[in-house]
C-alpha positions as CSV (number, residue, x, y, z in Angstrom):
1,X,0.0,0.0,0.0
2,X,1.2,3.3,-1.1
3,X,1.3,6.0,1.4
4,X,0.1,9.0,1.5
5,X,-0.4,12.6,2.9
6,X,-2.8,12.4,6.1
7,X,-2.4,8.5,6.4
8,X,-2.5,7.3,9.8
9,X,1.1,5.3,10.6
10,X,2.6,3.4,13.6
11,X,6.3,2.7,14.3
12,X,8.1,0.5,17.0
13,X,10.8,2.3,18.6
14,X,12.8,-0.2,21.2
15,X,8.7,-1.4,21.9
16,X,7.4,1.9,22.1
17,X,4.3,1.6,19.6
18,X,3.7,5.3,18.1
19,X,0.8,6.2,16.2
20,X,0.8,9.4,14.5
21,X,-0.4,11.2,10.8
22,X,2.3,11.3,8.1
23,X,2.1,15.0,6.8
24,X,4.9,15.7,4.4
25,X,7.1,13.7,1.7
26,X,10.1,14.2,0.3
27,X,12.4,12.2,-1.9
28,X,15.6,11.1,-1.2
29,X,18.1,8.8,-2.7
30,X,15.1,6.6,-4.4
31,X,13.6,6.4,-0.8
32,X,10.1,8.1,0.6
33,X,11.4,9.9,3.4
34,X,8.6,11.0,6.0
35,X,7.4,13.4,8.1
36,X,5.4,12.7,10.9
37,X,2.6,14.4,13.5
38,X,2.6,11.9,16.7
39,X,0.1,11.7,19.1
40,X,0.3,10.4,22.7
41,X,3.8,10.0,22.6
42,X,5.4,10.5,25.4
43,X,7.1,7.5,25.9
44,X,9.1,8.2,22.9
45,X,9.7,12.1,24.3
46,X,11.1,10.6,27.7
47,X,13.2,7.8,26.3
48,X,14.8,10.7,24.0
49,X,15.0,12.8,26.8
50,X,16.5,10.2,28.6
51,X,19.3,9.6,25.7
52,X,20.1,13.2,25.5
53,X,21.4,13.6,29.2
54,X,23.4,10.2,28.7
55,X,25.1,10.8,25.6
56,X,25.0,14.4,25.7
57,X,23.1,14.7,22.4
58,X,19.6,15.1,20.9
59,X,18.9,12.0,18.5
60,X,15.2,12.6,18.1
61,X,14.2,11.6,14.9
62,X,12.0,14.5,12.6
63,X,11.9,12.5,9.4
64,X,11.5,8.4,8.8
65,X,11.8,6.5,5.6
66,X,8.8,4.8,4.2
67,X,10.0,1.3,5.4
68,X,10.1,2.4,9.1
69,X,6.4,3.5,9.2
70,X,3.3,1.4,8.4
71,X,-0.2,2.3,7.3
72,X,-2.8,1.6,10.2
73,X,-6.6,0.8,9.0
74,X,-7.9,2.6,12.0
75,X,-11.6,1.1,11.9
76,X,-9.6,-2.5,12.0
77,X,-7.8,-1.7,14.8
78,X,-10.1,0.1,17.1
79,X,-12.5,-3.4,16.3
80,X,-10.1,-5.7,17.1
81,X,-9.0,-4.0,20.3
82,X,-12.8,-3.2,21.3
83,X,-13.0,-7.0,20.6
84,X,-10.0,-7.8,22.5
85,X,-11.4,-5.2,25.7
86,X,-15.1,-7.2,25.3
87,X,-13.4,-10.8,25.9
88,X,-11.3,-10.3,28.8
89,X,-13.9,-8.2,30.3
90,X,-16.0,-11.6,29.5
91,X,-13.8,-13.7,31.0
92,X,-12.9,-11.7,34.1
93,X,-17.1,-11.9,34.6
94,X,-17.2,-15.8,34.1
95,X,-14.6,-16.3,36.4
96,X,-16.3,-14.1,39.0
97,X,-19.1,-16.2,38.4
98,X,-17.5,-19.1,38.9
99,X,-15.7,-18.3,42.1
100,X,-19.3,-17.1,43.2
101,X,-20.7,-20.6,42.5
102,X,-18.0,-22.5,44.2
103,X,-18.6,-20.1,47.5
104,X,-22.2,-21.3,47.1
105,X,-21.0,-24.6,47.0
106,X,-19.0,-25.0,50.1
């Protein structure tokens, strides 16, 4: 899938998951170089933060090639995690249920 202007991208950095809205392209060597508006991220900001003070230098990244991002169907993912939510709540309910039951029991 091609990407484009005001897609919606994820990256793992050191199992960091960022989500954020690629907003500019530019070419460079025969690669899509990308620039990206990230949201929620400030596990990223701290872990950079974090590098800075220990090797006395800023290596937060403003510009990722197109292989380091991927395209996120956001109605897919917000399903399968309300999917994901729904079945543990399920099963932290049967279990209640079953411990309730075996109370009874006794």
């Amino acid at each position: 899938m091609r990407m484009k202007v005001n897609d919606i991208v994820f990256q793992e950095y050191q199992g960091i998951r960022r989500f954020g809205v690629a907003i500019e392209k530019e070419m460079k060597d025969g690669w899509a170089w990308w620039k990206v508006r990230w949201f929620s991220d400030e596990l990223y900001e701290r872990a950079m933060a974090e590098l800075k003070r220990l090797r006395n230098k800023d290596l937060t990244r403003h510009e990722y090639r197109v292989d380091e991002l991927k395209v996120v169907d956001p109605n897919r993912e917000l399903t399968a995690l309300c999917e994901c939510i729904s079945f543990v709540e399920s099963q932290k309910q049967r279990k209640m249920r079953d411990e309730r039951q075996q109370t009874n029991l006794l």
